[in-house]
C-alpha positions, 0 to 999 in steps of 0.5 A: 691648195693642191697637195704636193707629192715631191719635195719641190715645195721646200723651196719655196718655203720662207724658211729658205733663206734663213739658217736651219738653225733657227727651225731646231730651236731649243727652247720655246721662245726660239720655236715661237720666232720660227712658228712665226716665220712660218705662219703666213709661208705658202707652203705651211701644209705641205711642210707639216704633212711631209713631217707628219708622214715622215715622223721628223720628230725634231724641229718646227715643221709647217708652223708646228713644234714637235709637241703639236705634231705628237697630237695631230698624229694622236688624233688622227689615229684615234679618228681612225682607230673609231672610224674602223670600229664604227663599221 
């Protein structure tokens, strides 16, 4: 998959055509029905990218909850953070 530099993906997004309401649930069970909508969306990596990059810390982004995102970050600093003291 190419990776994409602009926001032209969001339109592309299966979440387009439903109500933003339902990507900013307030409980698990409305983060289970969004996370499901995004799993087979064409656009599910650049979505969770932009979120990550941009730090939205509310809302279901390319198939993650704001918990799952906190980790990726996590985990990508502390890769980093070992690959540095590894030199």
């Amino acid at each position: 998959m190419r990776h994409e530099t602009d926001e032209n993906w969001m339109a592309r997004g299966r979440c387009n055509d439903q109500p933003p309401s339902l990507f900013f649930p307030s409980d698990g069970v409305g983060v289970e029905i969004a996370k499901r909508i995004c799993a087979e969306c064409p656009v599910k990596e650049p979505c969770r990218e932009y979120a990550l990059a941009n730090r939205i810390d509310h809302g279901v982004w390319g198939g993650t909850s704001e918990r799952e995102r906190r980790r990726i970050l996590r985990s990508r600093r502390l890769a980093a953070e070992a690959a540095t003291s590894a030199r």
